[in-house]
C-alpha positions as a Python dict, from the first residue, in 0.01 Angstrom:
ca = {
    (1, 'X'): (0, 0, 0),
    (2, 'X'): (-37, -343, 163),
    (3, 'X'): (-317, -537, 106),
    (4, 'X'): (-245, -865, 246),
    (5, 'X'): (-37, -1140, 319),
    (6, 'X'): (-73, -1519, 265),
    (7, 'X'): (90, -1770, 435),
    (8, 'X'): (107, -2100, 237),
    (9, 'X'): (279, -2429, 158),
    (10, 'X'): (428, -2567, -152),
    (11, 'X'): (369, -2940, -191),
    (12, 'X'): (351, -3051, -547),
    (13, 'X'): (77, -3304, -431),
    (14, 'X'): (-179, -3034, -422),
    (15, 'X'): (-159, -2997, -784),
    (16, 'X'): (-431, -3159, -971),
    (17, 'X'): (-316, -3310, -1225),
    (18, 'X'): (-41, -3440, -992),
    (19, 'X'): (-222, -3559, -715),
    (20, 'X'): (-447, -3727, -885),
    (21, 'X'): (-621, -4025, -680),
    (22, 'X'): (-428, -3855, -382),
    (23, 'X'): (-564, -3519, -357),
    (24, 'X'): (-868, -3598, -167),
    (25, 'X'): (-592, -3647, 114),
    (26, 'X'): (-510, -3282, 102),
    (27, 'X'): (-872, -3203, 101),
    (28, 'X'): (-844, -2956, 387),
    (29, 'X'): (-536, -2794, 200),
    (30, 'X'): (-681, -2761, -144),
    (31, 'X'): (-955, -2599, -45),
    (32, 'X'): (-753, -2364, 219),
    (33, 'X'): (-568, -2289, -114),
    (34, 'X'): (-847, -2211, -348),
    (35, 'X'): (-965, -2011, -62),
    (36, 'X'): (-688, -1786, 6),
    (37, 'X'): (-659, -1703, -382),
    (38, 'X'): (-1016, -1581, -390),
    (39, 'X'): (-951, -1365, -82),
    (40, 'X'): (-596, -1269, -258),
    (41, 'X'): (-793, -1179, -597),
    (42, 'X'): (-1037, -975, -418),
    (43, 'X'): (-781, -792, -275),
    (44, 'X'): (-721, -621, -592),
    (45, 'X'): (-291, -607, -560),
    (46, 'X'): (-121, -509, -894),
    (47, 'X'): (208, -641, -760),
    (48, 'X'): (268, -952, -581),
    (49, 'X'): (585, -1034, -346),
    (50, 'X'): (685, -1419, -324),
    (51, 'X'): (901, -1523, -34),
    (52, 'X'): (1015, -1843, -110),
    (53, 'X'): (1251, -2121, 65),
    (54, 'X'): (1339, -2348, -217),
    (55, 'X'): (1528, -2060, -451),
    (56, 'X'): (1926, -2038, -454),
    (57, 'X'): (2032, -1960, -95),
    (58, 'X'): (2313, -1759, -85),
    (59, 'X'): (2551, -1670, 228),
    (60, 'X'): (2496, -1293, 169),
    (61, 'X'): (2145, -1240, 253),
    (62, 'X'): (1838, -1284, 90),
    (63, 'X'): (1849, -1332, -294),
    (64, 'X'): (1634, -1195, -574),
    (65, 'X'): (1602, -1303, -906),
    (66, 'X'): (1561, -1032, -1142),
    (67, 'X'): (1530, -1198, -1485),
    (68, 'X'): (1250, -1018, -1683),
    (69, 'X'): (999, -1267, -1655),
    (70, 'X'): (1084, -1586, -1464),
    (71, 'X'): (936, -1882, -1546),
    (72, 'X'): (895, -2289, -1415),
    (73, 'X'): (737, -2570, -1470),
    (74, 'X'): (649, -2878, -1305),
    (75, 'X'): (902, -3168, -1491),
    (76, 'X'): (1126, -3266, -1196),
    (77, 'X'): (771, -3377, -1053),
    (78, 'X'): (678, -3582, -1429),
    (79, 'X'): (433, -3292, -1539),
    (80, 'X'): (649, -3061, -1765),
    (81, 'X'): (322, -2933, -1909),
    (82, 'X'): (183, -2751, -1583),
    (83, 'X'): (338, -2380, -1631),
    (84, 'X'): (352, -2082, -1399),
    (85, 'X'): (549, -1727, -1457),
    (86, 'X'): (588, -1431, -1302),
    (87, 'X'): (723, -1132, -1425),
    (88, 'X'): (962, -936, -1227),
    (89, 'X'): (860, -576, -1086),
    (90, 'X'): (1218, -396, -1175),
    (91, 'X'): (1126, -105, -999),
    (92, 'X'): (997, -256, -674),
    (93, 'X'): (1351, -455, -654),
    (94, 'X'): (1531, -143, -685),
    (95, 'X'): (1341, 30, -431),
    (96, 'X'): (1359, -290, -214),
    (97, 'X'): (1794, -255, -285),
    (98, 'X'): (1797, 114, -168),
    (99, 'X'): (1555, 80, 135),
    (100, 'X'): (1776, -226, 270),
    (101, 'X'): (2122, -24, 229),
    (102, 'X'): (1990, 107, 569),
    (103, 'X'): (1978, -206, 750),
    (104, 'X'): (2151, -524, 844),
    (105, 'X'): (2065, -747, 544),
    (106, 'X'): (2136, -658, 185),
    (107, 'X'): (1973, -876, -79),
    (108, 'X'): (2218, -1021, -393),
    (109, 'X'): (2046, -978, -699),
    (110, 'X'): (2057, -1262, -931),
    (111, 'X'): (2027, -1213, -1296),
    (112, 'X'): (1877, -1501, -1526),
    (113, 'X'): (2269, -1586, -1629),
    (114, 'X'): (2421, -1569, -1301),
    (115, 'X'): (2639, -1913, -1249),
    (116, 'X'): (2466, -1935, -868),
    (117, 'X'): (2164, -2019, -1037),
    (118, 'X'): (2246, -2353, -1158),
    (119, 'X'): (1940, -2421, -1483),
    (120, 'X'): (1925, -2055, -1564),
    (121, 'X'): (1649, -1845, -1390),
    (122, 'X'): (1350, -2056, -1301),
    (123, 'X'): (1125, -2064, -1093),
    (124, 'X'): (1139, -2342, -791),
    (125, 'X'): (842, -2529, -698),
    (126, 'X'): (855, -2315, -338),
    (127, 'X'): (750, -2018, -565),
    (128, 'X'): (527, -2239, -831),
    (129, 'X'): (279, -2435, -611),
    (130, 'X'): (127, -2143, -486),
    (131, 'X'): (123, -1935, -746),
    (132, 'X'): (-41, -2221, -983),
    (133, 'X'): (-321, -2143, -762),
    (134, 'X'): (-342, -1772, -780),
    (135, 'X'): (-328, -1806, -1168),
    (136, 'X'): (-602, -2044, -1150),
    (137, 'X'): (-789, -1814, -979),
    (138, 'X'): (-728, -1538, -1255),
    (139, 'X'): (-488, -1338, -1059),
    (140, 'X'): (-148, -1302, -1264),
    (141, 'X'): (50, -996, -1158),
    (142, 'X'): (428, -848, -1149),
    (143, 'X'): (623, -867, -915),
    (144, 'X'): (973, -999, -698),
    (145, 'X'): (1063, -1372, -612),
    (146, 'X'): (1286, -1343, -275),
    (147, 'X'): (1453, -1667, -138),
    (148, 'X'): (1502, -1599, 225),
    (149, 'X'): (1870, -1604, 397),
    (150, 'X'): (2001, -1831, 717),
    (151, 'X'): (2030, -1491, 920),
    (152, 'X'): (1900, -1440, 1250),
    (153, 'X'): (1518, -1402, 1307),
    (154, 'X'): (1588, -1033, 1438),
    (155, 'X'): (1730, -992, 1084),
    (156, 'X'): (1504, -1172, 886),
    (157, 'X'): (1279, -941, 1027),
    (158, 'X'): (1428, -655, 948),
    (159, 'X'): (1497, -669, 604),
    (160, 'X'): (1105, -732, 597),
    (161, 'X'): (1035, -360, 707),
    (162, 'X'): (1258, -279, 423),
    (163, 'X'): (1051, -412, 155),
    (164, 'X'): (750, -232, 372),
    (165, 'X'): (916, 71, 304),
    (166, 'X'): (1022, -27, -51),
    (167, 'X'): (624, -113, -77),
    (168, 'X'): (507, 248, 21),
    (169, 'X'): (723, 357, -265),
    (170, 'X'): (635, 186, -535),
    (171, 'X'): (280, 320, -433),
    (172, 'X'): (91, 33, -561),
    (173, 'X'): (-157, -197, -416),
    (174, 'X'): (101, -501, -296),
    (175, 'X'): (29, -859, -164),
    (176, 'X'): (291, -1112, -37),
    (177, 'X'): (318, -1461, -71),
    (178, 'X'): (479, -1628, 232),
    (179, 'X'): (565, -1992, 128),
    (180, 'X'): (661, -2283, 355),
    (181, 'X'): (583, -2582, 526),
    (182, 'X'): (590, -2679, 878),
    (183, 'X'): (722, -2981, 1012),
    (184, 'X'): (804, -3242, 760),
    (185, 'X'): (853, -3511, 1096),
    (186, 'X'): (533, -3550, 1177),
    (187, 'X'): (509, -3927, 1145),
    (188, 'X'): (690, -4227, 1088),
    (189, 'X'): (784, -4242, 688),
    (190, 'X'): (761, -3851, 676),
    (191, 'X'): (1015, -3691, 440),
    (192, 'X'): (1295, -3611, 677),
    (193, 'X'): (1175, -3914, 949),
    (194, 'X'): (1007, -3908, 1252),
    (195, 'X'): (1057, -3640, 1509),
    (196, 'X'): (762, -3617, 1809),
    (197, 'X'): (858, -3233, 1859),
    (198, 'X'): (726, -3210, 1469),
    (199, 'X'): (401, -3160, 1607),
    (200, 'X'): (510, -2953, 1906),
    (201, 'X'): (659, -2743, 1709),
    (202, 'X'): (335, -2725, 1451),
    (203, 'X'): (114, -2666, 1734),
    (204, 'X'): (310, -2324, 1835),
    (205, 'X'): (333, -2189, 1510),
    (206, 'X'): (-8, -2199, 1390),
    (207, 'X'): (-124, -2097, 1757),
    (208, 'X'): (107, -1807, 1742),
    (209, 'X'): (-14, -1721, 1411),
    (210, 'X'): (-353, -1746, 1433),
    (211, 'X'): (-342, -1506, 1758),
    (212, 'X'): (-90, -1289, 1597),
    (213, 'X'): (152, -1283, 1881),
    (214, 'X'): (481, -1176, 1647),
    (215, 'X'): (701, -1166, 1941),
    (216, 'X'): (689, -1566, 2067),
    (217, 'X'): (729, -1589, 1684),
    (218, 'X'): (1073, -1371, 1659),
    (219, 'X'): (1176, -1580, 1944),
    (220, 'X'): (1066, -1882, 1863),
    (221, 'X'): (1271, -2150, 1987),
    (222, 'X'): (1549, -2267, 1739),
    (223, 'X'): (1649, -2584, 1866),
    (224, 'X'): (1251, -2703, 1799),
    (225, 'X'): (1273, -2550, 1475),
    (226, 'X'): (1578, -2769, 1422),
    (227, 'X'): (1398, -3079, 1532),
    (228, 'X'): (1121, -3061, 1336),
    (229, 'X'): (1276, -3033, 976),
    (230, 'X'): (1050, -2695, 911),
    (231, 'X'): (1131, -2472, 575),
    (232, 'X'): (867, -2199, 672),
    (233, 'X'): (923, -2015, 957),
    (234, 'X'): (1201, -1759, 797),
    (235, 'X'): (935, -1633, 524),
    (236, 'X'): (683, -1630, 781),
    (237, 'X'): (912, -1383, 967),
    (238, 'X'): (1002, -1195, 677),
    (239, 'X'): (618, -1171, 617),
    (240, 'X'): (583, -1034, 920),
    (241, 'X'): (818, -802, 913),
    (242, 'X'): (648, -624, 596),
    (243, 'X'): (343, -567, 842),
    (244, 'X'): (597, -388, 1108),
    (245, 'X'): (380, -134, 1299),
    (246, 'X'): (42, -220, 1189),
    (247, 'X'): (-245, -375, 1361),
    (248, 'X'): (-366, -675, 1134),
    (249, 'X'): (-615, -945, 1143),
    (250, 'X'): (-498, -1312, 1115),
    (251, 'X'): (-682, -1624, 993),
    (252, 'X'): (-586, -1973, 997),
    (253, 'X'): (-735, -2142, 687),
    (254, 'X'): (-626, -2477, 729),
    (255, 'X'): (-360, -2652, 861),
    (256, 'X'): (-363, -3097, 825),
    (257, 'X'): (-34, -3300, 792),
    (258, 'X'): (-169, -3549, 596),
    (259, 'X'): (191, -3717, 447),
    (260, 'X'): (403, -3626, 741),
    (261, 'X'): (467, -3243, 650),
    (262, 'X'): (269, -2983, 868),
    (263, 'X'): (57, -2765, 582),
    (264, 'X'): (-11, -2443, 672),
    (265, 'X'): (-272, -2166, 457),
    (266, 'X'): (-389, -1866, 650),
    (267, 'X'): (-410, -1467, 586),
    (268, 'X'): (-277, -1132, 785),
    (269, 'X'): (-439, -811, 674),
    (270, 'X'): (-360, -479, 764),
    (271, 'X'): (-642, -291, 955),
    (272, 'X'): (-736, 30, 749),
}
């Protein structure tokens, strides 16, 4: 059973004990964090799916890492002391391997040893920023770390209602974790430089999520995506495609781009 979905970024920044002096200019996106944990711990899943953009991309579709319990911790950033897991719901990746056999996508499973995952089986910061925050709320469950693919939308999509159907199978209470950023071109100095159709492109997304209108999202326009430097709208499809069929609610926490990358939290929940 689904319980809900939340969309959120990853920036290191938003880490206490990293941002430090900064935080404050995150405000908006710490507190759309804490927020979304509560709502996620209330919830009440006992496994927890994590879409993430920053794991080992591989040609084949989307990868999994299956290592027993995968681990990470905040060093490249100066903090090696911060630590998040997560440990890895075998039976929910098997049942997510035999539901996509039907489809277009397949994922490549990635053991802890595997040479395409170059320092072992850890997790990426993608995976780790949000889920500091669901730890920190008290919430620390199974569950599968999926680094989304280069496919099509359409496909993305697809392999989505796989893992729905995966989910009804492993007949547990399940919550994904969707993480990305928007637009990392937002102003002059950003990350990836200064694009004006960052903001364009910021401005559709979050309107199109907030009124739940999947189908401008499935075709959103790629050449925008392009231009604004984005890394979130592929788990925000796959996301979507675990709620295939349902009618959900959608909530926009936050959004602020306060050091040139568009930060998105918000929440889809299936209608009982």
């Amino acid at each position: 059973m689904l319980t809900m979905i939340g969309l959120a970024p990853h920036p290191p920044i938003i880490i206490p004990e990293i941002g430090r002096d900064r935080l404050d200019e995150a405000e908006k996106t710490v507190n759309g964090m804490q927020e979304l944990s509560r709502q996620m711990k209330e919830a009440a899943p006992e496994v927890l799916l994590v879409i993430t953009p920053h794991g080992r991309i591989v040609a084949e579709g989307p990868a999994i890492q299956t290592g027993g319990e995968l681990k990470g911790n905040f060093g490249q950033f100066g903090f090696p002391g911060i630590n998040v897991s997560l440990e890895t719901d075998r039976e929910l990746v098997d049942l997510i391997v035999e539901e996509s056999a039907k489809g277009q996508l397949q994922p490549l499973l990635l053991a802890d040893k595997d040479p395409l995952l170059r320092g072992g089986g850890s997790l990426d910061h993608g995976a780790m920023v949000p889920l500091y925050y669901l730890q920190q709320a008290g919430l620390n469950i199974p569950g599968v770390h999926i680094t989304y693919s280069f496919h099509p939308l359409d496909q993305i999509y697809d392999f989505g209602r796989a893992i729905k159907a995966a989910a009804e199978k492993r007949d547990k209470r399940v919550a994904v974790l969707a993480s990305g950023d928007l637009s990392h071109r937002l102003t002059r100095g950003a990350p990836a430089g200064y694009n004006p159709r960052g903001a364009e492109f910021d401005q559709q997304l979050v309107g199109y999520i907030r009124d739940g209108e999947v189908d401008k999202i499935l075709n959103f326009d790629q050449q925008l995506a392009e231009e604004a430097g984005e890394c979130g709208l592929r788990s925000f499809v796959m996301a979507l495609g675990i709620l295939d069929g349902e009618n959900f609610t959608s909530e926009v926490i936050s959004y602020e781009g306060p050091f040139g990358v568009g930060y998105l939290v918000a929440t889809l929940k299936p209608l009982k």
